[in-house]
N, CA, C and O atoms as CSV, one atom per row, in Angstrom:
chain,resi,resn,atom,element,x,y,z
A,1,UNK,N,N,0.841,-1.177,0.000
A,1,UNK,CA,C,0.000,0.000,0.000
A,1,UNK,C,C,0.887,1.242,0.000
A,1,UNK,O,O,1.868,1.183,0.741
A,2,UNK,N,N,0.668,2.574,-0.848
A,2,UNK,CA,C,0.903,3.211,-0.721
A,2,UNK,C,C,0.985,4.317,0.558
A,2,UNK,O,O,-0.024,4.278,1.262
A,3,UNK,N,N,1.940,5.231,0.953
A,3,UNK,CA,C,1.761,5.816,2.438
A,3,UNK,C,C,0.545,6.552,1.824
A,3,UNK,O,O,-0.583,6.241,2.207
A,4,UNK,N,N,0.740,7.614,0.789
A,4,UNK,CA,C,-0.721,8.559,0.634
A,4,UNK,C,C,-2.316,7.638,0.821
A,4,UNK,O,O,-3.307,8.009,1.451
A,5,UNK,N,N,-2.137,6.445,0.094
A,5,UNK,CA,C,-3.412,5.549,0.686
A,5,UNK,C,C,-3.520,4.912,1.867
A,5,UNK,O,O,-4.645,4.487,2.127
A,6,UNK,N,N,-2.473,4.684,2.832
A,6,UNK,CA,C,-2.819,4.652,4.050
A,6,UNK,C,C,-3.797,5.454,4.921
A,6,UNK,O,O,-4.683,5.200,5.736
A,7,UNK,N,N,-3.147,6.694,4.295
A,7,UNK,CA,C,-3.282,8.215,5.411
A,7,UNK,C,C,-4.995,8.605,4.591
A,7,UNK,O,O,-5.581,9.526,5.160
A,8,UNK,N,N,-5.479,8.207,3.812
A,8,UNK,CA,C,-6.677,8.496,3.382
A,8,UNK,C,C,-7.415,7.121,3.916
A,8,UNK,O,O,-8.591,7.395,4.156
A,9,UNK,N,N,-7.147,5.840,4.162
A,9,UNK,CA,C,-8.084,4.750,4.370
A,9,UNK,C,C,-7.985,5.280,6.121
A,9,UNK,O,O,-8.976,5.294,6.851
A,10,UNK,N,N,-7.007,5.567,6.434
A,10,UNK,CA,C,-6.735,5.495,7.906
A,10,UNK,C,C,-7.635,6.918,8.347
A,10,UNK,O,O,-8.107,6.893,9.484
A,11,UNK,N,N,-7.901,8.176,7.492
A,11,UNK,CA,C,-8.641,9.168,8.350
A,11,UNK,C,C,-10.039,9.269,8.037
A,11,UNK,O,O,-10.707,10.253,8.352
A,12,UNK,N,N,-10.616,8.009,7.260
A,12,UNK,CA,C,-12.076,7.698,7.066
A,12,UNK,C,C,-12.461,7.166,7.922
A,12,UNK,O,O,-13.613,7.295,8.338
A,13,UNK,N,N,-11.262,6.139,8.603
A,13,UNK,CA,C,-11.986,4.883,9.264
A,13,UNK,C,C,-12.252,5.270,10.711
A,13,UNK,O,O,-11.452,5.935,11.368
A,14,UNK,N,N,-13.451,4.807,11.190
A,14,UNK,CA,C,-14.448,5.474,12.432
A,14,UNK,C,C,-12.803,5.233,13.852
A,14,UNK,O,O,-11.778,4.566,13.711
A,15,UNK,N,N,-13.262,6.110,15.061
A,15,UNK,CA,C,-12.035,5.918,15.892
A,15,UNK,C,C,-12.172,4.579,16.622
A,15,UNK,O,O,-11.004,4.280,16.870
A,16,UNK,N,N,-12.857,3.736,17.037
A,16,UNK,CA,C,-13.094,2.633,17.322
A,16,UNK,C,C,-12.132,1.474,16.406
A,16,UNK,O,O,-11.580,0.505,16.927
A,17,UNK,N,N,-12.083,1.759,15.178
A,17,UNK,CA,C,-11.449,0.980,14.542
A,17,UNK,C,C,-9.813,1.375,14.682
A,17,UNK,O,O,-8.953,0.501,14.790
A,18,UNK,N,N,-9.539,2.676,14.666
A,18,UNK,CA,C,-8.337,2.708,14.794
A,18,UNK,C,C,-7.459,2.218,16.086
A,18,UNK,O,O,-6.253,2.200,15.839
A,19,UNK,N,N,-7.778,1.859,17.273
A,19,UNK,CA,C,-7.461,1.291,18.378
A,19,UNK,C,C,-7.823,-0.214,18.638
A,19,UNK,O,O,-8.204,-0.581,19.749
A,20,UNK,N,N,-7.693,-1.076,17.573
A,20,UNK,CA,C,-7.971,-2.289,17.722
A,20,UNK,C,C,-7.078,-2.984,17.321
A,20,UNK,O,O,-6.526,-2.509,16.328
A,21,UNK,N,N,-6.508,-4.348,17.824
A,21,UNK,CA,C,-4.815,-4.695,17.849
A,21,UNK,C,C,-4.716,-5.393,16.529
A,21,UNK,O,O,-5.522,-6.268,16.215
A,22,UNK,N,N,-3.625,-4.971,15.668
A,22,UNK,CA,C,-3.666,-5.642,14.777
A,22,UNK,C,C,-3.249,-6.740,14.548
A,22,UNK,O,O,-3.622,-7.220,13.478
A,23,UNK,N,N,-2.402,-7.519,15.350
A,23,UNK,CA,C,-1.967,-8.981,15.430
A,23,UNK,C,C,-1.215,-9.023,16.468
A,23,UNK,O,O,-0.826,-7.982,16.998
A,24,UNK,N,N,-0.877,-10.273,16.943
A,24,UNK,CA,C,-0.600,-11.101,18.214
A,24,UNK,C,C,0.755,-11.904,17.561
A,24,UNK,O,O,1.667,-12.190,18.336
A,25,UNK,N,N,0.846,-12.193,16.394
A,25,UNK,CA,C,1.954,-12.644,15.775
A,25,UNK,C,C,2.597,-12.057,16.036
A,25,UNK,O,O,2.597,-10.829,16.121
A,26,UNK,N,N,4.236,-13.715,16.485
A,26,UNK,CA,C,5.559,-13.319,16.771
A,26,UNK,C,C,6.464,-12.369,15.487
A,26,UNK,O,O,7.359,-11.525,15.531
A,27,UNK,N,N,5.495,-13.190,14.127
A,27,UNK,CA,C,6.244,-12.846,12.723
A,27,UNK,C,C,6.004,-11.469,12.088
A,27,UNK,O,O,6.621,-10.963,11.150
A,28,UNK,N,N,4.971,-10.964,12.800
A,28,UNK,CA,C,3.859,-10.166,12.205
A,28,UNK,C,C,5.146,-8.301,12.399
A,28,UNK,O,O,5.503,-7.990,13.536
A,29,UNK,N,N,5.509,-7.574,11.401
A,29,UNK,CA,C,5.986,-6.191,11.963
A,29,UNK,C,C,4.875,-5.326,12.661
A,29,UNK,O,O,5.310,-4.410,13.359
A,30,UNK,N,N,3.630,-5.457,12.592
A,30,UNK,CA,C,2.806,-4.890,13.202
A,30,UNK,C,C,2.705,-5.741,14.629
A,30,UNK,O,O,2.031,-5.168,15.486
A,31,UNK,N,N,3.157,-6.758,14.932
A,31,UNK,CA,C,2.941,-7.624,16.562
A,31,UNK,C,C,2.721,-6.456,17.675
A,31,UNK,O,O,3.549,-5.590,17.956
A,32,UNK,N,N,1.494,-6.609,18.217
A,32,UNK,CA,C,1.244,-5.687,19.317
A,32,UNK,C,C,1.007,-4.451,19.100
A,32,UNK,O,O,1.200,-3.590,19.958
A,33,UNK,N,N,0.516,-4.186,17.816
A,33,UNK,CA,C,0.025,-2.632,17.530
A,33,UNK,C,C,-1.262,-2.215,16.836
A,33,UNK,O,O,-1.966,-3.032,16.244
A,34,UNK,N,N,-1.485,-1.212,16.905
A,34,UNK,CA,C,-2.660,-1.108,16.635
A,34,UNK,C,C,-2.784,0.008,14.998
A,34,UNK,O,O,-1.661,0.313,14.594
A,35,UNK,N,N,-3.717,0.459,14.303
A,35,UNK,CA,C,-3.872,1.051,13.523
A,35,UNK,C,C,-3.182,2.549,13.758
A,35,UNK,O,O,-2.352,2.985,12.961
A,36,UNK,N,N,-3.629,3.325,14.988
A,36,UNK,CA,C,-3.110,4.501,15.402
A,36,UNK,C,C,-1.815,4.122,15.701
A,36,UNK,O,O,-0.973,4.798,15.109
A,37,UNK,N,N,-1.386,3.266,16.423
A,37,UNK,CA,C,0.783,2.650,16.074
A,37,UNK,C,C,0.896,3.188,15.298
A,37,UNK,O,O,1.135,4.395,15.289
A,38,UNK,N,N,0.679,2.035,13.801
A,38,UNK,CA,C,1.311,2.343,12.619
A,38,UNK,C,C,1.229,3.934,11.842
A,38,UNK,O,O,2.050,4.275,10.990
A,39,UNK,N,N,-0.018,4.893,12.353
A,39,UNK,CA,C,-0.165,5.853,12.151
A,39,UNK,C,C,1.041,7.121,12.323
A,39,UNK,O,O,1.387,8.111,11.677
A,40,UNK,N,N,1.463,6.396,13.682
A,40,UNK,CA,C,2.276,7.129,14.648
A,40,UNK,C,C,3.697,7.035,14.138
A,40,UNK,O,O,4.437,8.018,14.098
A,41,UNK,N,N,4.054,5.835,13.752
A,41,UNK,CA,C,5.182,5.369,13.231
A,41,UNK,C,C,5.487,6.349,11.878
A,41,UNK,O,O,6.348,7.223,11.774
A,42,UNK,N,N,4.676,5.987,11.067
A,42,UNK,CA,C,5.106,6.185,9.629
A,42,UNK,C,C,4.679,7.637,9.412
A,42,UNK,O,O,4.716,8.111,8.277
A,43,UNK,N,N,4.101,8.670,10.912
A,43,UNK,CA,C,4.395,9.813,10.440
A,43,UNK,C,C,5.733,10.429,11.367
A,43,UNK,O,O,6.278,11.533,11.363
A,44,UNK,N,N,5.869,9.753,11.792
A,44,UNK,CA,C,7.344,9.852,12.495
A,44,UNK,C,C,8.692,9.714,11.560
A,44,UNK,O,O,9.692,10.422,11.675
A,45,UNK,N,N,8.526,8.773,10.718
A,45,UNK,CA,C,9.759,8.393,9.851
A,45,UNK,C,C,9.104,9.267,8.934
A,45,UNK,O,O,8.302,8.459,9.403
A,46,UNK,N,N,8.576,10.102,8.085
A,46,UNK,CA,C,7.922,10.863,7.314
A,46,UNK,C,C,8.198,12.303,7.852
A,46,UNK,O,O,8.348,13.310,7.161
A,47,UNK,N,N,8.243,12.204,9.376
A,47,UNK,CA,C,9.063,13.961,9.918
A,47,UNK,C,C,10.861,13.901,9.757
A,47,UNK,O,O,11.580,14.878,9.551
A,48,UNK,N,N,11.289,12.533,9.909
A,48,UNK,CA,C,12.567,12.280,9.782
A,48,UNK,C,C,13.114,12.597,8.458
A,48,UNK,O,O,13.996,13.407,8.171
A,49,UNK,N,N,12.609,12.014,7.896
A,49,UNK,CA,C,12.972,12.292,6.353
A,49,UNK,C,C,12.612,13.870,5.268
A,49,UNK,O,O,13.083,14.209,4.183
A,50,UNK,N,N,11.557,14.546,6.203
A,50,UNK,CA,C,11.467,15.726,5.627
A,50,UNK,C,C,12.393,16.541,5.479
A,50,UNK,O,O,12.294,17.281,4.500
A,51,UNK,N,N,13.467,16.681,6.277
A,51,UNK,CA,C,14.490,17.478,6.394
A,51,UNK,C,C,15.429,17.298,5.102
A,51,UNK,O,O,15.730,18.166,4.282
A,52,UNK,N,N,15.759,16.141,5.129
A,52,UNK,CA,C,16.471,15.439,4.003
A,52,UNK,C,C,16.478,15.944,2.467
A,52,UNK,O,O,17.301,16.273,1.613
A,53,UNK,N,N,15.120,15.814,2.614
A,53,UNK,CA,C,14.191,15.886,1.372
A,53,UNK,C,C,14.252,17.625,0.978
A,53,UNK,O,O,14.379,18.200,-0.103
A,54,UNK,N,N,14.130,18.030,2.095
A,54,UNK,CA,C,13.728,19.305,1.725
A,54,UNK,C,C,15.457,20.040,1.183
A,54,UNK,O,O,15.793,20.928,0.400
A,55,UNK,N,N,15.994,19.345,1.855
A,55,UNK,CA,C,17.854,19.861,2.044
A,55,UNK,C,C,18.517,19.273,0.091
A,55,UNK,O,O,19.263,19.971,-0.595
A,56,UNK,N,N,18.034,18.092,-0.276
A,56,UNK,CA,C,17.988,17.473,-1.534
A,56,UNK,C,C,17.236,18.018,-2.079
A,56,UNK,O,O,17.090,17.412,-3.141
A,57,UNK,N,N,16.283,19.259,-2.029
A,57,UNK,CA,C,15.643,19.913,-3.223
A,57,UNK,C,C,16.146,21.493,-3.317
A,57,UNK,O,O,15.855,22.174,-4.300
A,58,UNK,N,N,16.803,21.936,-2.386
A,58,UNK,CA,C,17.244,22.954,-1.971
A,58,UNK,C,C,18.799,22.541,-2.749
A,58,UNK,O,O,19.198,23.648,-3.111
A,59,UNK,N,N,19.481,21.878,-3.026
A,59,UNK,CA,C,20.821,21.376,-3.546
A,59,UNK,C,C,20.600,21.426,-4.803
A,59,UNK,O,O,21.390,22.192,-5.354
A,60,UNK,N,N,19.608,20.769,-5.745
A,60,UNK,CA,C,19.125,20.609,-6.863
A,60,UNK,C,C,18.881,21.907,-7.636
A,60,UNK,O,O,19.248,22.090,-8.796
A,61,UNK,N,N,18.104,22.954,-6.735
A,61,UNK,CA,C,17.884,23.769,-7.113
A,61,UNK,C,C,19.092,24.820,-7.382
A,61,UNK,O,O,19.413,25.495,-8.360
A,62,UNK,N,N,19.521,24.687,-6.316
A,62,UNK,CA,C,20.822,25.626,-6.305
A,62,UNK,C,C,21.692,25.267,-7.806
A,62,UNK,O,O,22.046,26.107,-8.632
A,63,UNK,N,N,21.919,23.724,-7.882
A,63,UNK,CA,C,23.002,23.343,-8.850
A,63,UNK,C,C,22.539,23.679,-9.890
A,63,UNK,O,O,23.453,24.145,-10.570
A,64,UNK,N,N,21.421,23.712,-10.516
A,64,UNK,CA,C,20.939,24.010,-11.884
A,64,UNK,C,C,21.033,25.285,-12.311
A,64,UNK,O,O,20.346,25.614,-13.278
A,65,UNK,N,N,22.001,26.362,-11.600
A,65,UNK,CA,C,22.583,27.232,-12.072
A,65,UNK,C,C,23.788,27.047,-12.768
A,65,UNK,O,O,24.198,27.833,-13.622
A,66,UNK,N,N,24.552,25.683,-12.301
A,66,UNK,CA,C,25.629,26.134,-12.819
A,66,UNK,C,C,25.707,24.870,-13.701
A,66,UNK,O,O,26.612,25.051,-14.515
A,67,UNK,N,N,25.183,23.780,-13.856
A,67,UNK,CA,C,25.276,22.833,-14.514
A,67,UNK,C,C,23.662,22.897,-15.674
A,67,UNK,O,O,22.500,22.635,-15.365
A,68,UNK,N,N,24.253,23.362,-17.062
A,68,UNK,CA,C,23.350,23.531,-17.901
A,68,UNK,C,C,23.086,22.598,-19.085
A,68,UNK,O,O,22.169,22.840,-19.869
């Protein structure tokens, strides 16, 4: 699944659903979490990486002055 289709299935779905465990599996990367977890997670690594991103478009921009 895409993150943008997460973040749209995930802010339709009623709040009852978002606090319900998503698996009990040892194998499972979700083991012991719930919908709002994974919410929490992947906008966490999504604040991490903004910086990055923003610092790699800010570089790009700059260089295309001098490389024509």
């Amino acid at each position: 699944m895409k993150k943008e289709q997460f973040y749209l299935r995930y802010a339709n779905l009623p709040l009852n659903d978002r606090f319900k465990l998503l698996s009990n599996s040892a194998n499972s990367p979700v083991e012991g979490m719930t919908l709002d977890d994974v919410y929490k997670e992947i906008k966490a690594i999504d604040n991490k990486l903004r910086n990055d991103e923003i610092r790699r478009e800010e570089l790009l921009k700059e260089v295309e002055k001098y490389i024509q």
